[in-house]
N, C-alpha and C positions, 0 to 999 in steps of 0.2 A: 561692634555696634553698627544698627544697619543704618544708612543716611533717614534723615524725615526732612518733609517737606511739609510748610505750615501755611495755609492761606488766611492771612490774616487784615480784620479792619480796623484802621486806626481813629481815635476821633482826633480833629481837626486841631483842638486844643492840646493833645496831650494827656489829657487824661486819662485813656485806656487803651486797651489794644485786645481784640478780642481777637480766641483763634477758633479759625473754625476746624472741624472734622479733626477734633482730637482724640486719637485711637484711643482706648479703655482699654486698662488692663484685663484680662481674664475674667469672668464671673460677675460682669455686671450684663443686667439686662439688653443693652443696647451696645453694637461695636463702638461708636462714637458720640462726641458731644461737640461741643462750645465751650471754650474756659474763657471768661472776660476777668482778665487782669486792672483793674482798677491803681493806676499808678500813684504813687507819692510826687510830691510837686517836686522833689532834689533827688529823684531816680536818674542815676544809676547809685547814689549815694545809699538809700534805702532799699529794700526787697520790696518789689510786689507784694500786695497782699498783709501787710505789715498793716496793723491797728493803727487807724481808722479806715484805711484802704482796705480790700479786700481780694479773695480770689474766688469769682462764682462760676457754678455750672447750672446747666437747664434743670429743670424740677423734674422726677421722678424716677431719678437715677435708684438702682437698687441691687446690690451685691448678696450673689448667695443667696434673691428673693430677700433678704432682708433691706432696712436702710442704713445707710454705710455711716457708722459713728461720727467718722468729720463731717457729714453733710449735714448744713441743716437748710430744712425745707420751707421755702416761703422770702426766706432773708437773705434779699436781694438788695442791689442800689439805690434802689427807690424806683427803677421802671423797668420795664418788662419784665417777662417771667424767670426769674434765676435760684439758685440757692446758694448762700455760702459755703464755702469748704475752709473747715475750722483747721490753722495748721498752728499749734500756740509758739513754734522757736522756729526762727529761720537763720542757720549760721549763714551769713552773706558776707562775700567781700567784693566790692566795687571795681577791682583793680581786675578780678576775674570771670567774675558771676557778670549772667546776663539774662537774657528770656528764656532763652532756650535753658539756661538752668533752675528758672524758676519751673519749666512745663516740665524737666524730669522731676523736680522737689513733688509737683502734683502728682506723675504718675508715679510716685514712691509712697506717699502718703496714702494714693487710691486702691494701690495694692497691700498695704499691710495696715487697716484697719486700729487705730489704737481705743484698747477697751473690749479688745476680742479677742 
């Protein structure tokens, strides 16, 4: 597995952590994005992303020319432009899991499409 390097902004409070120039799997329109992790207030205890948290990317991502079944378009945090990425089970354990395995849980989810 090759090293990555993630330039990421955190907000002040803790409540998210966005990365930037997130490489994209194969077959989407654009090499990279933005994935803004939206934290739970007892993370590392919870997964990013977990209902009512979320895990968003920029709007008009598109795989294959089509739109990618977990994304959906429009449903963001409530500001700026994002979309969610629907992931409905996150096996997590606190004791090993961290960000960096939330970002491959994305690029795994990004690459095999459920519903296709």
């Amino acid at each position: 597995m090759a090293s990555c390097f993630y330039r990421l902004a955190v907000a002040r409070d803790g409540a998210w952590v966005r990365v930037d120039d997130f490489a994209l799997p194969a077959g989407f329109n654009v090499p990279v994005t933005q994935v803004l992790a939206s934290l739970p207030p007892d993370y590392p205890l919870r997964a990013p992303g977990v209902l009512p948290w979320g895990l968003f990317l920029r709007p008009g991502l598109r795989y294959h020319g089509r739109c990618h079944p977990n994304i959906v378009e429009g449903q963001g945090p409530g500001w700026g432009a994002w979309s969610w990425l629907c992931i409905l089970r996150v096996a997590w354990d606190p004791r090993r899991d961290d960000l960096l395995r939330c970002l491959e849980m994305v690029r795994a989810v990004l690459s095999a499409p459920s519903g296709w």
